[in-house]
C-alpha positions as CSV (number, residue, x, y, z in Angstrom):
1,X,14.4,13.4,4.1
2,X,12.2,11.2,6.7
3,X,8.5,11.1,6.4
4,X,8.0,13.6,9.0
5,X,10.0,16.3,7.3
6,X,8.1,15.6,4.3
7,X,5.2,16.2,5.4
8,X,5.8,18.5,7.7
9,X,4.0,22.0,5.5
10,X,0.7,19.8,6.5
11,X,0.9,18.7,9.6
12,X,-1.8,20.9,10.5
13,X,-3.7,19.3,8.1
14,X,-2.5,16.1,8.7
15,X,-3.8,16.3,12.7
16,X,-7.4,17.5,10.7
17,X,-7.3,14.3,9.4
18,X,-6.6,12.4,12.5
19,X,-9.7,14.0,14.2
20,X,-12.0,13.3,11.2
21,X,-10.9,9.2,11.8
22,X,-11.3,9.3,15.5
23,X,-14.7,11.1,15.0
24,X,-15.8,8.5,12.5
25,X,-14.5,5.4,14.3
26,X,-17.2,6.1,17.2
27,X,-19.5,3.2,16.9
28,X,-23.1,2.6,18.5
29,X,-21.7,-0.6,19.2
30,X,-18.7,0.1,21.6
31,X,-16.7,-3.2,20.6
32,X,-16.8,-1.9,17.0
33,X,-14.9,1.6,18.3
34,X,-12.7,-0.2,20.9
35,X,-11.5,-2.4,17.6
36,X,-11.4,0.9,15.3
37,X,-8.8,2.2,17.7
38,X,-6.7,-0.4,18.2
39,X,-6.4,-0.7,14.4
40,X,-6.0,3.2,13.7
41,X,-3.9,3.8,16.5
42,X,-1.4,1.1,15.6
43,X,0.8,3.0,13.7
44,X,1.0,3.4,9.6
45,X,2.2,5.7,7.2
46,X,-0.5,7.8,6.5
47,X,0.3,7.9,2.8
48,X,-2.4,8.4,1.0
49,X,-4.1,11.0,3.1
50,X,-0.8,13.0,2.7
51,X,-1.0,12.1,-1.0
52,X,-4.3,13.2,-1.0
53,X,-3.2,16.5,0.5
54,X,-0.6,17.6,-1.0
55,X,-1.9,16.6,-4.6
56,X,-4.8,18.6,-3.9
57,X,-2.8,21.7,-2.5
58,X,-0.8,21.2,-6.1
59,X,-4.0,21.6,-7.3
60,X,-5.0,24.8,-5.6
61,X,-7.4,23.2,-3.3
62,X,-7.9,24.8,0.1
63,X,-6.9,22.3,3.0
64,X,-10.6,22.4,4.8
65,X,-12.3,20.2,0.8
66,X,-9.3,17.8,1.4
67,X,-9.6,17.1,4.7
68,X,-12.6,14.4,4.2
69,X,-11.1,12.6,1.2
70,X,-7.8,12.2,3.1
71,X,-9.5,10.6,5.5
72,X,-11.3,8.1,3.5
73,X,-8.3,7.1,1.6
74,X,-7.0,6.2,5.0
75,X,-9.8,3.9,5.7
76,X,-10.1,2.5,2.5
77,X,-6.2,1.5,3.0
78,X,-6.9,0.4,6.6
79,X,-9.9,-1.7,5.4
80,X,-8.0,-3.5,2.8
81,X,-5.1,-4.6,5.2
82,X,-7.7,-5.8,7.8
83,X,-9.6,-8.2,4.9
84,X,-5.8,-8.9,3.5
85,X,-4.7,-10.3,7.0
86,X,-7.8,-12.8,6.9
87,X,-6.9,-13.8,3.6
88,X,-3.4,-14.5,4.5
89,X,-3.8,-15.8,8.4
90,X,-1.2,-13.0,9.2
91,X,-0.7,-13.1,12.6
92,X,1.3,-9.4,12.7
93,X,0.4,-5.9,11.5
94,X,2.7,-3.5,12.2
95,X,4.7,-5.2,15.3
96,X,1.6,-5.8,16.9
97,X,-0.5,-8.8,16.7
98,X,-3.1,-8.2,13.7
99,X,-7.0,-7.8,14.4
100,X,-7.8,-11.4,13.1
101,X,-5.3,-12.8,15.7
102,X,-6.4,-11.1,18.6
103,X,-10.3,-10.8,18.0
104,X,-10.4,-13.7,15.3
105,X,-11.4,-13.6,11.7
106,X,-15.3,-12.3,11.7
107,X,-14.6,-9.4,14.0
108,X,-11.5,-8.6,11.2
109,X,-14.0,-9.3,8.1
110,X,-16.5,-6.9,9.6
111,X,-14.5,-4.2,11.1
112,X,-12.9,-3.8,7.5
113,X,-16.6,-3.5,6.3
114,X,-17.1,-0.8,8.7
115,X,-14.4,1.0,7.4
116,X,-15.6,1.0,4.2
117,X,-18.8,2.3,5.5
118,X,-17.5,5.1,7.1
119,X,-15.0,5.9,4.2
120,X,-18.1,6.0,1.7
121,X,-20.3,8.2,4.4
122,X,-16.8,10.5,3.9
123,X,-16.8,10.3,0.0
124,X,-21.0,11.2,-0.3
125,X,-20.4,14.1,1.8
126,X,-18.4,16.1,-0.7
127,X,-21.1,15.6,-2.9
128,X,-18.2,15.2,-5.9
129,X,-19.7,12.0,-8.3
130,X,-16.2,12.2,-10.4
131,X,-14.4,11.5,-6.9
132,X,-16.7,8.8,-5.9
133,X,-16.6,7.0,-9.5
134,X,-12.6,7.4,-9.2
135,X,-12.4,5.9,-5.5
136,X,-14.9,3.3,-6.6
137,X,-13.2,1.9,-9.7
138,X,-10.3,1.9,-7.6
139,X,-11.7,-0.3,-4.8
140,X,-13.1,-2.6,-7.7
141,X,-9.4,-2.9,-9.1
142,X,-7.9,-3.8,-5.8
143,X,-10.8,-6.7,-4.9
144,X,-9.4,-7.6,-8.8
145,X,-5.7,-7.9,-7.6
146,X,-6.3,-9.8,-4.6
147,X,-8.4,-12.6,-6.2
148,X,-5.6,-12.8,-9.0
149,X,-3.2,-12.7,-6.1
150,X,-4.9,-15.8,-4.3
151,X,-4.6,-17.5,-7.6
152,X,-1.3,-17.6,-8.5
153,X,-0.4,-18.6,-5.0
154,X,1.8,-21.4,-5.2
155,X,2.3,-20.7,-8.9
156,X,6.0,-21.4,-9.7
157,X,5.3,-20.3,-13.4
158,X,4.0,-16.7,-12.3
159,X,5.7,-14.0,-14.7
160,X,7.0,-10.6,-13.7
161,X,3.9,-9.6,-15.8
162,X,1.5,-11.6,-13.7
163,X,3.4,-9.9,-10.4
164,X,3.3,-6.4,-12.0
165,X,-0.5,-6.9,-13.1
166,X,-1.3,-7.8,-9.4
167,X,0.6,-4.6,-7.5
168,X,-0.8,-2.3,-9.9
169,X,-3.9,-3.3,-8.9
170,X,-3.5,-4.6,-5.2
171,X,-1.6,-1.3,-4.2
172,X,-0.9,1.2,-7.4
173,X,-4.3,1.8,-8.3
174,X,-5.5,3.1,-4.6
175,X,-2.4,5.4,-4.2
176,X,-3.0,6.6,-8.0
177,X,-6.7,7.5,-7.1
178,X,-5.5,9.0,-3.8
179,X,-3.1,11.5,-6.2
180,X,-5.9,12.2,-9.1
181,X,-8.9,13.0,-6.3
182,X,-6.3,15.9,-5.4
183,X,-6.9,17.0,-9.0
184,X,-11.0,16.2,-9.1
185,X,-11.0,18.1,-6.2
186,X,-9.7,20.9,-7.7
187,X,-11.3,21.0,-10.9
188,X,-8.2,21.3,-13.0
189,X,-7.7,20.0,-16.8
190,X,-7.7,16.8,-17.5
191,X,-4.0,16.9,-18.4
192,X,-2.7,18.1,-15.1
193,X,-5.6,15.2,-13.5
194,X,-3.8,12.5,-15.5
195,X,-0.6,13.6,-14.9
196,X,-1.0,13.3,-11.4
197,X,-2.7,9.7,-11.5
198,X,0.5,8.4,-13.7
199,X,2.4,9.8,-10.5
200,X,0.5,8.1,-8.3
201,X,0.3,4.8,-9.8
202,X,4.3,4.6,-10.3
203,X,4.8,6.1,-7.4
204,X,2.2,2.9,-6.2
205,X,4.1,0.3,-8.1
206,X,7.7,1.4,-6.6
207,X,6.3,1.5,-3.2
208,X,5.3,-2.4,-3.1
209,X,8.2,-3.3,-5.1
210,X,10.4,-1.8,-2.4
211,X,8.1,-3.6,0.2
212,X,8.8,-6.8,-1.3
213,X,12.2,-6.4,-1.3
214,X,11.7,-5.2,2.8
215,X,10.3,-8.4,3.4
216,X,13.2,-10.2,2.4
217,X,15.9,-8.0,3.7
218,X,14.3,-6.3,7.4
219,X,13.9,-7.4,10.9
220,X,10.9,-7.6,12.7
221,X,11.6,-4.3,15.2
222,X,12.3,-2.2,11.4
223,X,9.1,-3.6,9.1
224,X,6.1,-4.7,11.5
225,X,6.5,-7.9,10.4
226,X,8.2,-11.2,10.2
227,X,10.9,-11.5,7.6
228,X,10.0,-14.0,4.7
229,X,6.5,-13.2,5.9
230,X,5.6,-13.4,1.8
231,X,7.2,-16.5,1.1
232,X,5.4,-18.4,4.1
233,X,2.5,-17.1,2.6
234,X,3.0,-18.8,-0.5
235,X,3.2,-15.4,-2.2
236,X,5.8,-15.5,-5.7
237,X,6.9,-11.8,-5.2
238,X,9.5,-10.6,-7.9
239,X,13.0,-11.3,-6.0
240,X,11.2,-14.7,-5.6
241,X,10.1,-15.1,-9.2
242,X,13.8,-13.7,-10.2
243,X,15.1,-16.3,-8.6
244,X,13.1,-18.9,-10.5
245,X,14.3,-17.8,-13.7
246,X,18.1,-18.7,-12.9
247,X,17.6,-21.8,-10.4
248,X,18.2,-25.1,-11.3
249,X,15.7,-28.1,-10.7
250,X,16.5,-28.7,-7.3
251,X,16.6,-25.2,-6.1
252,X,13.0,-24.9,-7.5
253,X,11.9,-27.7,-5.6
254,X,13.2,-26.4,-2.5
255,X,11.7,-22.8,-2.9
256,X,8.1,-25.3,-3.7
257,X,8.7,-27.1,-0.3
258,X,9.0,-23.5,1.1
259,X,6.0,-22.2,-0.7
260,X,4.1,-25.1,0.0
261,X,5.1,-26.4,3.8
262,X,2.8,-25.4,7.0
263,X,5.1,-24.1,8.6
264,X,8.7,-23.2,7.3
265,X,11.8,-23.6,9.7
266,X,15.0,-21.4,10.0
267,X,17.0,-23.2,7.9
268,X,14.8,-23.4,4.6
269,X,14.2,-19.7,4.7
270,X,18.4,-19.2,4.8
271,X,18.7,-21.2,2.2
272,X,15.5,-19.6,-0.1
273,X,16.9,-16.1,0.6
274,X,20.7,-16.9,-0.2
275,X,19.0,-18.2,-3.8
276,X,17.2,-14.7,-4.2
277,X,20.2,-12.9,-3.8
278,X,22.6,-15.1,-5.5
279,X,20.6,-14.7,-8.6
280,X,19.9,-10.9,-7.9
281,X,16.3,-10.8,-7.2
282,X,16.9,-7.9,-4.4
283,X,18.9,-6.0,-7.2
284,X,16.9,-6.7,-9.7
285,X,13.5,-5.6,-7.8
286,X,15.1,-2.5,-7.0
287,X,16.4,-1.4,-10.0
288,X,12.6,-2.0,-11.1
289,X,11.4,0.5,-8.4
290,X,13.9,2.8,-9.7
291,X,12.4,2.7,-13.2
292,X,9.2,3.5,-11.9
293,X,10.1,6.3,-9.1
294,X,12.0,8.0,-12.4
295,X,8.3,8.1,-14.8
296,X,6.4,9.3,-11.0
297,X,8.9,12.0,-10.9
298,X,8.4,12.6,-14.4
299,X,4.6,12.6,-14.4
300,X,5.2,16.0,-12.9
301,X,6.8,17.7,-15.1
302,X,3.7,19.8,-16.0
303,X,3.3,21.7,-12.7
304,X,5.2,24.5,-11.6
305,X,8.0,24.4,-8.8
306,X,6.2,24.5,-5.6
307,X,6.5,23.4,-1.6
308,X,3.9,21.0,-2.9
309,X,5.8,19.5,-6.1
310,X,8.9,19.6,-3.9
311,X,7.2,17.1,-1.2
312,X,5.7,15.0,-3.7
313,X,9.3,14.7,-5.4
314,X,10.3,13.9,-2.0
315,X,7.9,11.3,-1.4
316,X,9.8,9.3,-4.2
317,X,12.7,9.2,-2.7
318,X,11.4,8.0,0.9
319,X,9.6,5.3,-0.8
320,X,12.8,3.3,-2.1
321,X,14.8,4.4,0.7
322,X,12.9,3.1,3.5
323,X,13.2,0.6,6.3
324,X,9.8,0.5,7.3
């Protein structure tokens, strides 16, 4: 199943949503809401809003109290991508050219703060402290995983530990709380809560592994981005860090060059990805996700058959099947 026939017992809900980010894009300042659209409006999976939804569906939730938390999720996310661009000089963000590259780096910076803004105006209105302390310790986690991320950059002697640490928190931890604020929302036990933040945060941890993988193995027109977009950014992803383990001492000087050179021609990033598969870092990275799309699935064993724990089933299926 595709995203769209996932999700598609919310999209009523889903177009809620939309309306709730439109509305709270509007600005005083009308550059800040001509920026807000371009960024909203240039595509994304919507993921954690329909995470959000459907977990707090599960959860016996009525759609209308879900409505402003899947929204802020989404501009949480969307925040965190804008400030991630800066960080990295991406010049792409889904096919189109990123904020940072077409409005420059303070206009990024500050945009992404507005977002934040707006997704904490979202989170006070429910008036729920237990989702605001969940969303916040999650926001905390994933400022944590992007300094750790910036420094191991370069860092031939990352482990897969190091790697994991820094996607659980970068990404796993967000999606998680996206899951478990279905769960605060609806005041269920704390063992149907949990279960549903374990689900998230493997669920979380498959989805990035799976991106890094994309990065290596899609075109531009399928991912939104350029491939070996990680590796220019000097980023030691798993298939990369597989790699490492197996290659000799030249190869490991070539995948430093790579890691380390301005800018990184044709040929060197044939040669890096022909080591990553050789040694079966694209295998080996998805039979990782694998792992952790079978404990999501099983984090759900608790609840009853539903439309809703069917979707959610669902969802970890798309994520390591993707192109995009």
């Amino acid at each position: 199943m595709n995203l769209q026939e996932i999700t598609f017992p919310i999209k009523a809900d889903l177009a809620q949503v939309e309306a709730v980010l439109r509305a709270k894009m509007a600005s005083t300042v009308p550059f800040v809401t001509d920026v807000s659209e371009y960024v909203m409006q240039n595509g994304g999976k919507r993921l954690r809003p329909v995470l959000t939804l459907f977990c707090a569906k599960l959860s016996g939730v009525q759609s209308h109290d879900a409505i402003p938390c899947a929204a802020a999720m989404e501009f949480f996310h969307t925040a965190t991508l804008m400030h991630d661009d800066v960080i990295d000089n991406a010049e792409v963000r889904r096919g189109k050219p990123s904020t940072n590259a077409r409005w420059g780096n303070q206009v990024a910076v500050l945009v992404g703060d507005y977002f934040y803004c707006r997704a904490s105006d979202l989170l006070v209105g429910t008036g729920n402290m237990k989702v605001i302390e969940c969303v916040t310790h999650a926001m905390r986690a994933t400022t944590e995983g992007e300094i750790l991320e910036i420094t191991k950059s370069n860092d031939l002697t990352t482990s897969e530990e190091d790697y994991l640490k820094v996607i659980i928190n970068k990404t796993a931890v967000l999606i998680s709380a996206a899951c478990e604020i279905g769960g605060l929302l609806g005041n269920i036990s704390e063992e149907f809560t949990m279960a549903l933040r374990r689900y998230g945060q493997n669920l979380g941890t498959a989805f990035q592994l799976a991106d890094d993988v994309l990065d290596y193995t899609s075109e531009l027109g399928e991912f939104g981005k350029v491939e070996g977009t990680d590796l220019k950014e000097g980023k030691l992803t798993l298939p990369l860090i597989v790699a490492l383990r197996h290659a000799g001492q030249a190869e490991k000087q070539l995948i430093r060059n790579a890691l380390i050179a301005n800018r990184l021609d044709r040929g060197q990033l044939k040669e890096v990805l022909s080591m990553i598969e050789g040694f079966g870092g694209i295998e080996y990275t998805l039979n990782l996700a694998k792992t952790y799309i079978k404990h999501a699935q099983e984090a759900l064993t608790p609840f009853k058959p539903s439309i809703e724990k069917e979707a959610l089933l669902s969802l970890t299926e798309y994520v390591i099947t993707r192109r995009n």
